[in-house]
N, C-alpha and C positions, 0 to 999 in steps of 0.2 A: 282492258280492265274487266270487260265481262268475260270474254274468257277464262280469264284469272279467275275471276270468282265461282263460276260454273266447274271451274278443276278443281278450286278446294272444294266447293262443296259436293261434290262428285267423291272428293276421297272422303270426307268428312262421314259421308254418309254410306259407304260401304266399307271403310277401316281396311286396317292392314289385310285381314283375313279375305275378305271382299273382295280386293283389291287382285291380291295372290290367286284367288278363284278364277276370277274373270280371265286374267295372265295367264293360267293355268290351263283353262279350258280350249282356248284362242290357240293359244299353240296345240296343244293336242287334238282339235280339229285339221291345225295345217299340217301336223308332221301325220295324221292317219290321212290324208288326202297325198300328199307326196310319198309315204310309204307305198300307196295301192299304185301310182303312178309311176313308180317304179324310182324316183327321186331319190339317190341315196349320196352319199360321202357331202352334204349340203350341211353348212352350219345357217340357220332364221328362226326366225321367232313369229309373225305372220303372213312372209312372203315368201317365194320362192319362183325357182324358171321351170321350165317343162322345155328339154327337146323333144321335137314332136317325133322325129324319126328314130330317138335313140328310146322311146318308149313303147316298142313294138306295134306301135301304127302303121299300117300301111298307107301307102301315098309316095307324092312327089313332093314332098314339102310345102312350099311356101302354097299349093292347090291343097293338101291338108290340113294346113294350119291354117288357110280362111273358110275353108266347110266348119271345121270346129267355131269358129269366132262365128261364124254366121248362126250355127246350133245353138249355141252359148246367148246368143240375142234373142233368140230368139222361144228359149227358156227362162227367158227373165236373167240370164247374170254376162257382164262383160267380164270379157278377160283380156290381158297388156298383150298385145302383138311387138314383142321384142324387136323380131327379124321371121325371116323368112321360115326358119324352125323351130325359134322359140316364142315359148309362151308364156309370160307372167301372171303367177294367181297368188292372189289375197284375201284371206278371214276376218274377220275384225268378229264383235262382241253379239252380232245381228243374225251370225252365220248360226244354222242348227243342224243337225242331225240329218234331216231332208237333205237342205240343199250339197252337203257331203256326196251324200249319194246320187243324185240329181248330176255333180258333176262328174262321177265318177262314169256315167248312163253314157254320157255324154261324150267323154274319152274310151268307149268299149270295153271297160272293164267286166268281167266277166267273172271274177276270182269271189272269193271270201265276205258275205256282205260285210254292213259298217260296223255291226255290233263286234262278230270275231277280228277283224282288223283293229278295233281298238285294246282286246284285250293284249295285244302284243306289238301297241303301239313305241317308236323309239321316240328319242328327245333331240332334238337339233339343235338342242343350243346349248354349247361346252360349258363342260365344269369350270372353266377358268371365267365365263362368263356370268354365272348363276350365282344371284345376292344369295349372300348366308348371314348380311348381321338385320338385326332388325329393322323397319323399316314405320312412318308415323308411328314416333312412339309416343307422340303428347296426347295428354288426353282427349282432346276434342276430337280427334280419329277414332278412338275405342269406347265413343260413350251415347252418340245421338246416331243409332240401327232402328228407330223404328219410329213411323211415323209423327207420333204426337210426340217423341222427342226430338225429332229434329225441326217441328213445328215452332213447338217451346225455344229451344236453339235459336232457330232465326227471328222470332219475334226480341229475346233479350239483344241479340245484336243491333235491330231496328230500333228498339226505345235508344240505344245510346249514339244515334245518329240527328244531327238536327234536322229534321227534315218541315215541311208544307204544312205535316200536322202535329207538329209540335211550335215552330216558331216563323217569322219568316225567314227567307235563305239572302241574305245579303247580294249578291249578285243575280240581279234581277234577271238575267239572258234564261238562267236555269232552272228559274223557276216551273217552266212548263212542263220539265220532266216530269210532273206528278201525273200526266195525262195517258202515261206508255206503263202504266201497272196492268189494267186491264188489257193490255192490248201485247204484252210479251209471249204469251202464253202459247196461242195459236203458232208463232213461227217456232217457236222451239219445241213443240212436241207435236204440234202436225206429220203425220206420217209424208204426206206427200211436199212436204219442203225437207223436213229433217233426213230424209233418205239419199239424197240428189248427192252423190258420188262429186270429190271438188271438179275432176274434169268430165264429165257426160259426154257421149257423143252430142253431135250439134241434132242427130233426129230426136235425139230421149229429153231435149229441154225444151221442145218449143214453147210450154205453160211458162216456164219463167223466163223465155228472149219475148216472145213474142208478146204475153199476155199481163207479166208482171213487169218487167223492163221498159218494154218498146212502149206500154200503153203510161208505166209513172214518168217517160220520158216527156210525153205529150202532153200529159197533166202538168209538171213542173213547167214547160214554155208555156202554156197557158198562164201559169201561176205567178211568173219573173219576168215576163215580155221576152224572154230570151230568146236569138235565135236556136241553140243549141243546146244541150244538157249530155254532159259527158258523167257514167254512172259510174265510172273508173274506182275515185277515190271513195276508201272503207273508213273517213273518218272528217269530221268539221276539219281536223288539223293536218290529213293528209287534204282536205278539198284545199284547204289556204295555199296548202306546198305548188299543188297540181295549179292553180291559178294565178301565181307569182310566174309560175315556169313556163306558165304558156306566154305570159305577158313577154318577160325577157325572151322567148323564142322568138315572136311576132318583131319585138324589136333589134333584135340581132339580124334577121331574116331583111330587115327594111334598114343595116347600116347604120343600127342605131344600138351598138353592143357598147357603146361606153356610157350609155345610159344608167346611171350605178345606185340612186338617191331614190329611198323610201321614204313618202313621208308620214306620219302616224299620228295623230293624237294621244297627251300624256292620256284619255281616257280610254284609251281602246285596252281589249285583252288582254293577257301577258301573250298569249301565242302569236300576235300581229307580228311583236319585233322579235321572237325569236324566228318563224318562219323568214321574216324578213333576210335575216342573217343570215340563214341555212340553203336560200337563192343566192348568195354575195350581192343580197343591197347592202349600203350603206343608210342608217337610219337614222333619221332627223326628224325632232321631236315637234308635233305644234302645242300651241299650247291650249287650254282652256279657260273661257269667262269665269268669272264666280259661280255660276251653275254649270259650271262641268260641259256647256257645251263647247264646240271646237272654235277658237277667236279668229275669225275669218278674215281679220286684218294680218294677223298675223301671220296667218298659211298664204296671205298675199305675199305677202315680203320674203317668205323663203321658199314661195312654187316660183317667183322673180329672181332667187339671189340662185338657185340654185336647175332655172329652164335649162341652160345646155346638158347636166346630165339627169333630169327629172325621168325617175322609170313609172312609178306610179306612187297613189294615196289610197291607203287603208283604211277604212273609213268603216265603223260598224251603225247599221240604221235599221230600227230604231237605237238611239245609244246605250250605250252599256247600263246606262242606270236608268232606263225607260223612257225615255223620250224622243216624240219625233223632230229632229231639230230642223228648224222653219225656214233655216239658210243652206238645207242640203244639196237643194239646184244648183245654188251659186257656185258651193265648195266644188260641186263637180269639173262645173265651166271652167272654173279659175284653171283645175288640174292640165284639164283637155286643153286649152288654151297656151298654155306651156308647155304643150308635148308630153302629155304625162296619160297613164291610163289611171283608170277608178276602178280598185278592187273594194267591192262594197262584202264583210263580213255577215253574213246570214244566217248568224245565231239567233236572230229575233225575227225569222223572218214568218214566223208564226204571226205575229202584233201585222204585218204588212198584209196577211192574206184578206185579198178582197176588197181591200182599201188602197195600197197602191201594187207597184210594180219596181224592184229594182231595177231593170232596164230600161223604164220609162224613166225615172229620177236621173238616170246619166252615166250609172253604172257599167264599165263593158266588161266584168265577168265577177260572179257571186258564188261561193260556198253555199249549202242547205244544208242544215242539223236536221235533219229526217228525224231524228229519236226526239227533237224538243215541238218540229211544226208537226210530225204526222204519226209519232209515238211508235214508230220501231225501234228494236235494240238500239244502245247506245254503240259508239261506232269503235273506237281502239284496236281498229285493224283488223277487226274479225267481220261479223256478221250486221257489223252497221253499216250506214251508208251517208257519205257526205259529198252529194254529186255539188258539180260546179256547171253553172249557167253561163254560156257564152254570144257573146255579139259577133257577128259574122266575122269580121274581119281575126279575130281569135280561133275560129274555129278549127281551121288548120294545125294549127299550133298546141293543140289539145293532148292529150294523154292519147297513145292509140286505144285500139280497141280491145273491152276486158276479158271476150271471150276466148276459149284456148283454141288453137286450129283444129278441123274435123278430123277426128278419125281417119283414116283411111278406109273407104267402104271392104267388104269381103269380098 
């Protein structure tokens, strides 16, 4: 969803024309960079390969193409190590004029600077491919190019939203989102986060494994009693998926795959029983008292009618409509007791900082809303974060690890 929205408003605010420019310029950086490269009969748009030996470089190959990868790093820009003689290079909208040239330095080029190479720059991408009908032609594309109207723009959008300061928001879990306005800004236009390539070598990230990861890893066990904190899942509702999965893993792994029964409170999220599903539990509802918390006689008689395939209870605390309910030990015991684990929901786990601990309560593995307790992006698969807390005996069973494998050094 933020993504989503950051694209429209991304074209919103630079319209067709904008839009075309950027497109425009992106490629005719790559195709004057593979032109001088000697790159021809190649149909892209901003990427493209380099054989190293069919570009008049001398060398032994795959000893040419890591001297250049080692240059390349050592100039500030990576390039793809295909194979052994080829090379993958890519432009995006950051590239300029320098670093053109810069790579050019780099591969020996010798010929025409960048200015004359671009007046007789070609096009790499066929006629049969290149849009000719129009493109955002609603108005909201062609109307808010400059500042204070796209200020205006997003404020008439905002008034027609119920938000924190306008009314209250009926589900009380969400409400903390008002606390991540101040606090967006920095990760999305900080140079030194917004730059980070998705796969970096493993030397070029230390600042976000070691400093931003490995240290909120440590924070979060501090913060949930947990043993472990897997930073895997990119959302509250990819964290639910990833800790449903670990559970069914942990019990398949222990002879216990016919374990099949979820059990959930009618007051819990809509995502508890649809994640539920999307694991192959089976969901069985408990009920609620007259004040909505969970009837713990009730979830007696079907964590009892239903022990031999009990896999786990979803359980959100504090509950969905703010409350810490006073029999959440028991509900826990009752689970464990019947061979069942305790996925406690950690949408509110903001209200718990500091006052308790999901893994003290009895919890063995919790979701974190990072964008509701510590006000980063919200999560929808992108740039949020919905890590999940795990008890030892889980931890195997975890999502592997989110980093992509090293480089191969040069």
């Amino acid at each position: 969803m933020l993504l989503a929205n950051i694209a429209g408003m991304y074209a919103v605010w630079h319209g067709p024309k904008g839009l075309r420019a950027i497109a425009s310029r992106i490629h005719r950086l790559a195709a004057l960079l593979a032109g001088a490269l000697g790159v021809t009969g190649r149909d892209f748009f901003d990427s493209f390969e380099l054989k190293v030996m069919r570009s008049g470089i001398p060398g032994d190959g795959a000893g040419e193409t890591a001297k250049i990868i080692q240059a390349a790093v050592a100039a500030g820009y990576n390039l793809r190590r295909v194979d052994d003689e080829t090379l993958g290079i890519s432009v995006d909208e950051t590239t300029t004029r320098e670093d053109v040239a810069a790579l050019l330095k780099l591969f020996g080029h010798t010929g025409a600077p960048v200015e004359a190479l671009d007046a007789a720059r070609p096009c790499a991408i066929p006629v049969t491919l290149q849009r000719r009908e129009p493109i955002l032609t609603h108005p909201v594309f062609n109307t808010h190019h400059t500042e204070h109207g796209m200020l205006r723009y997003l404020k008439r959008l905002q008034n027609r939203d119920l938000a924190l300061d306008h009314a209250m928001i009926p589900l009380g879990s969400c409400t903390a989102e008002a606390q991540r306005r101040r606090r967006d800004d920095p990760g999305v236009v900080a140079r030194i986060f917004a730059r980070c390539i998705p796969s970096p070598r493993s030397t070029q990230a230390q600042g976000y494994v070691v400093e931003l990861i490995t240290g909120l890893e440590n924070q979060l066990k501090a913060i949930t009693g947990f043993d472990a904190v897997c930073m895997q899942p990119n959302s509250g509702a990819q964290g639910e998926y990833a800790g449903l999965v670990s559970i069914r893993r942990f019990q398949e792994a222990n002879g216990q795959g016919e374990r099949n029964i979820c059990l959930i409170p009618k007051s819990a999220h809509g995502t508890n029983p649809a994640t539920a599903q999307m694991c192959g539990l089976e969901v069985v509802a408990v009920a609620c008292d007259d004040s909505g918390n969970v009837d713990v006689a009730d979830l007696k008689t079907k964590a009892a009618q239903h022990a031999a395939n009990l896999s786990c209870l979803m359980i959100t605390y504090p509950s969905t409509h703010g409350v810490f309910e006073e029999s959440v030990r028991d509900i826990c015991a009752i689970v464990h007791a019947h061979g069942g684990q305790v996925y406690m929901d950690g949408a509110n786990l903001n209200a718990q900082v500091g006052l308790c601990r999901p893994a003290d309560i009895g919890a063995d593995v919790s979701h974190i809303n990072l964008h509701k307790t510590f006000a980063i992006p919200h999560g929808g698969g992108g740039p949020g974060m919905g890590p999940i807390g795990l008890k030892s005996h889980l931890v195997p069973f975890a999502p592997g690890h989110f980093l992509p494998s090293p480089q191969p050094s040069p």
